[in-house]
C-alpha positions as CSV (number, residue, x, y, z in Angstrom):
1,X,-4.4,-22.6,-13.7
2,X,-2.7,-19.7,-12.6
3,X,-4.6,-17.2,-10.5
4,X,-5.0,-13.6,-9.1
5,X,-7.1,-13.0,-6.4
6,X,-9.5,-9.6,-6.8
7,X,-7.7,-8.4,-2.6
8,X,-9.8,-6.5,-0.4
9,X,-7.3,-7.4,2.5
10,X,-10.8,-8.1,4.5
11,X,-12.7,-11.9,4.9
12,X,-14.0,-12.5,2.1
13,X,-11.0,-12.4,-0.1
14,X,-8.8,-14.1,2.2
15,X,-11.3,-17.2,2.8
16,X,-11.9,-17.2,-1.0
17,X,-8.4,-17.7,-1.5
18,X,-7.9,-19.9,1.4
19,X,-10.7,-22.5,-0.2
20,X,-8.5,-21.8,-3.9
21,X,-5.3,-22.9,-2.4
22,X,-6.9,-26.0,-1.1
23,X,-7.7,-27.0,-5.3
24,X,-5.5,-29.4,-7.5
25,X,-4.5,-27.6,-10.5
26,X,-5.3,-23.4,-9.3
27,X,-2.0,-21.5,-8.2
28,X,-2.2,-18.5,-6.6
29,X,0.3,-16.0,-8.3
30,X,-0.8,-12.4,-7.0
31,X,-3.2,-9.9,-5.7
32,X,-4.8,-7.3,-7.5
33,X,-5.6,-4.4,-5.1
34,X,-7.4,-1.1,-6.2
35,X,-6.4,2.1,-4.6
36,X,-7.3,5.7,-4.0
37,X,-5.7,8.3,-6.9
38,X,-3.3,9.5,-4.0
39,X,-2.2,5.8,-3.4
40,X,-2.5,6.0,0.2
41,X,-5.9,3.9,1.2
42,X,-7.5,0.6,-0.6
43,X,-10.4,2.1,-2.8
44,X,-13.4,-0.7,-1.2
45,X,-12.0,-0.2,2.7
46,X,-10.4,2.3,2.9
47,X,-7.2,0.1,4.8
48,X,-3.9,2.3,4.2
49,X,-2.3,0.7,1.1
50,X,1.1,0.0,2.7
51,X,-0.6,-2.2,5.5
52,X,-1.9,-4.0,2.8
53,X,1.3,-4.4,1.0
54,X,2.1,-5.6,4.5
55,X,-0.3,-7.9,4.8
56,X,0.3,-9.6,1.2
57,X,4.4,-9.9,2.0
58,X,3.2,-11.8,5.3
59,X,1.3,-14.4,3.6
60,X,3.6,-14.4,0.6
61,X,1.8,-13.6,-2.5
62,X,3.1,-10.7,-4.6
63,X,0.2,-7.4,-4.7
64,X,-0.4,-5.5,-7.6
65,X,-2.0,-2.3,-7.1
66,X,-3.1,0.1,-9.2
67,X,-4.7,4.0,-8.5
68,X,-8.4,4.9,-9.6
69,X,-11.3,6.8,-9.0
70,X,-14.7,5.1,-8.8
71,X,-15.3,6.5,-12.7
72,X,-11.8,4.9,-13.9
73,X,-12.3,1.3,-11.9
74,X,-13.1,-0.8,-14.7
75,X,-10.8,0.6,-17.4
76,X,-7.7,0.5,-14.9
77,X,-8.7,-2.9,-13.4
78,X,-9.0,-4.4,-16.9
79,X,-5.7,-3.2,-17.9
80,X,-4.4,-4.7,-14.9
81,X,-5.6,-8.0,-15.6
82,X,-4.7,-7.7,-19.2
83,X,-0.8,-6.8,-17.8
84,X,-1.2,-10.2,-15.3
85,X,-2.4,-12.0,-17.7
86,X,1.2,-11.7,-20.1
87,X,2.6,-13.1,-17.0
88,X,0.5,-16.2,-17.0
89,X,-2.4,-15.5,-15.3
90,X,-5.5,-17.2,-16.5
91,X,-8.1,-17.0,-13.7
92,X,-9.7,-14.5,-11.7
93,X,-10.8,-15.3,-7.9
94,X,-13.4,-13.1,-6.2
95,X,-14.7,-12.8,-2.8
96,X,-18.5,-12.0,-3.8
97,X,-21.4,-13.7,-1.9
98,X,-24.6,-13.1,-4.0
99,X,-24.9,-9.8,-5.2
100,X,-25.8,-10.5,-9.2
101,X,-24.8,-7.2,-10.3
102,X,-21.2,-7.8,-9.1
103,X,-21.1,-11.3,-10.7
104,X,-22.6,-9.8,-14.1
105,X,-19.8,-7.1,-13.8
106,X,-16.7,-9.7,-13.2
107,X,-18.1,-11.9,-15.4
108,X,-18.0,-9.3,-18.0
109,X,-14.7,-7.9,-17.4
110,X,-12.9,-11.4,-17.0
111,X,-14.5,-12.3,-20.6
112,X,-13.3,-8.9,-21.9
113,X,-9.9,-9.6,-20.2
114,X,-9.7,-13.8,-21.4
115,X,-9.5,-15.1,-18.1
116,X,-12.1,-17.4,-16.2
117,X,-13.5,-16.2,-13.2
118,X,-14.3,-18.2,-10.2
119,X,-16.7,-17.1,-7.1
120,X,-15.5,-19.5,-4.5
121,X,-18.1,-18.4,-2.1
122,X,-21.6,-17.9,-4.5
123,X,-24.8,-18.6,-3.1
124,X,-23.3,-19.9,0.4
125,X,-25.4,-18.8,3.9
126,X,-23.6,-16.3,5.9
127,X,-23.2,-17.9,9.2
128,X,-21.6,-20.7,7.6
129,X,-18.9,-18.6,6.0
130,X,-18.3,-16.4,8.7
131,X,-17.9,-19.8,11.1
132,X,-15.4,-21.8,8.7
133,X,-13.5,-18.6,9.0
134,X,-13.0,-18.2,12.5
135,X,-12.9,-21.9,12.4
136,X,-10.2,-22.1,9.7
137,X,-7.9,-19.8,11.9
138,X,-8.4,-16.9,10.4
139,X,-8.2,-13.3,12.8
140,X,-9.8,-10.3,11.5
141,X,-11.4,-7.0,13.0
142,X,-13.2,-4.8,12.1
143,X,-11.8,-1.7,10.2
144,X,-14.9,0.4,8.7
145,X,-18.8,0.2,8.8
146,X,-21.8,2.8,7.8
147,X,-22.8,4.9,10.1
148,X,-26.2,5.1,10.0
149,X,-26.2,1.2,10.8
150,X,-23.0,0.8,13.4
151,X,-21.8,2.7,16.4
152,X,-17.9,3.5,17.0
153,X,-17.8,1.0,19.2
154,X,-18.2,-1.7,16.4
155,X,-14.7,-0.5,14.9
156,X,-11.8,-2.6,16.0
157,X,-14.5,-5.5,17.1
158,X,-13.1,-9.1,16.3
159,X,-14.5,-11.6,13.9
160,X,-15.3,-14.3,16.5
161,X,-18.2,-16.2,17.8
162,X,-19.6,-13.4,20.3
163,X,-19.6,-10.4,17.0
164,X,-22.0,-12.8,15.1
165,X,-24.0,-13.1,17.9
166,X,-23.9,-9.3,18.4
167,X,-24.6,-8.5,14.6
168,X,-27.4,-11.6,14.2
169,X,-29.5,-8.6,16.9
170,X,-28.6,-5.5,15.2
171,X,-31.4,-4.6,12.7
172,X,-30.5,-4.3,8.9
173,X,-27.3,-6.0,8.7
174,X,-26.1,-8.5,6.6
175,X,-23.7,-11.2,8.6
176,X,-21.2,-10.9,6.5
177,X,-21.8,-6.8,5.5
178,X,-22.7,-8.1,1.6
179,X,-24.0,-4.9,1.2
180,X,-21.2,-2.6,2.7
181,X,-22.3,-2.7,6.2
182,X,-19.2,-3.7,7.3
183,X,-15.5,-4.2,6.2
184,X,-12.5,-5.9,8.0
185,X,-8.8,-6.1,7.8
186,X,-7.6,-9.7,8.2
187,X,-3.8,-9.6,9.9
188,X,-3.5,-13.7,10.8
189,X,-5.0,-17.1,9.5
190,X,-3.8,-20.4,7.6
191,X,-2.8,-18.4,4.2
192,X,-0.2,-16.4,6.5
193,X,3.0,-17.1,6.8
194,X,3.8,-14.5,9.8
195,X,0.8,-12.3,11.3
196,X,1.1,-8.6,10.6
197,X,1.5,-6.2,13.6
198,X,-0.1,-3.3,14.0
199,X,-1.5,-0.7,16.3
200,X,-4.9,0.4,16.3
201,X,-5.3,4.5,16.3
202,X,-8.3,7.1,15.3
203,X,-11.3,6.7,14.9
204,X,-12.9,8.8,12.1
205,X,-16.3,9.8,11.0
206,X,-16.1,10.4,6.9
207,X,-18.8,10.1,4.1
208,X,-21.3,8.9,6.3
209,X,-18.8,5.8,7.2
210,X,-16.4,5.4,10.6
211,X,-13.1,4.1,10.0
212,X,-10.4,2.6,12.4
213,X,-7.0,4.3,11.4
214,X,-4.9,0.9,11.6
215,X,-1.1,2.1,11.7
216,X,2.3,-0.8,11.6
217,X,3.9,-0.8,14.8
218,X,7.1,1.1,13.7
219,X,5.2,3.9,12.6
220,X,5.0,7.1,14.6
């Protein structure tokens, strides 16, 4: 099987294709990345598109991405897949934990599309996941969160043992922010085959969400 991976650049993605990679017979060939209609930020995270295209050149795997708004998503991210597909892709990977109506959704585009979809990390408890990550390697911080949930001072925090200690006391919050509480930006780990640098910079206040402004090192 030939695969793309659904890339969020954040946890999720990167230990569902980390767990993929470990299979006999499931190649990963690419990543397909939404964006904003200006091209500039990843449409879920809000990550600045180039650091993502970054990212996916420093663990090796070729991104795809493509410009929509949230009305357009499905129609551009079916043609996208349709457009992988003529170049051998056959399965889907997504990073989704248990939300149904996200699985009902890629289950329906991926049979619209022709390909299989697979959900590496369905159904499986949240400390677990967040654990085998940090275990696996993996370094990750975090990039945006909802404001009425998370203070500033949550921005830039990384993934590690002491944040799920912090976030198991916070009221509200799903461990691994199923439910947009949190996202992250993942820059090292075992899928990487160099880490990417950066430089943190602003922090913003937007849509009732903070961001971290994450900017390459070469940047001014």
């Amino acid at each position: 099987m030939k695969a793309l991976v659904s890339w969020s650049g954040g946890k999720e993605t990167s230990l569902a294709c980390y767990r993929v990679m470990h299979r006999k017979g499931i190649e990963v060939k690419y990543f397909l990345n939404m964006v904003s209609v200006d091209g500039k930020h990843s449409r879920t995270h809000g990550v600045s598109s180039r650091l993502l295209k970054i990212q996916a050149e420093a663990i090796g795997i070729p991104i795809v991405q493509r410009r929509a708004t949230w009305k357009s998503y499905e129609r551009v991210f079916k043609k996208a897949v349709l457009e992988l597909k003529t170049r051998g892709i056959d399965t889907g990977i997504f990073g989704d934990i248990d939300l149904q109506e996200h699985r009902d959704w890629i289950e329906r585009v991926c049979k619209d599309a022709g390909i299989r979809p697979i959900l590496p990390l369905w159904k499986e408890r949240r400390e677990e996941l967040l654990k085998e990550f940090i275990d696996a390697g993996f370094k990750a911080m975090v990039v945006s969160c909802r404001a009425d949930l998370l203070g500033k001072e949550w921005l830039g925090r990384q993934i590690n043992e002491d944040f799920i200690e912090d976030l198991k006391r916070a009221k509200n919050i799903d461990l691994c922010g199923e439910n947009g509480e949190y996202h992250t930006f993942v820059y090292d780990g075992p899928i990487f085959e160099k880490p990417v640098k950066f430089i943190t910079d602003k922090k913003l206040l937007k849509d009732k969400h903070r961001f971290l402004e994450l900017k390459l090192k070469n940047e001014h």
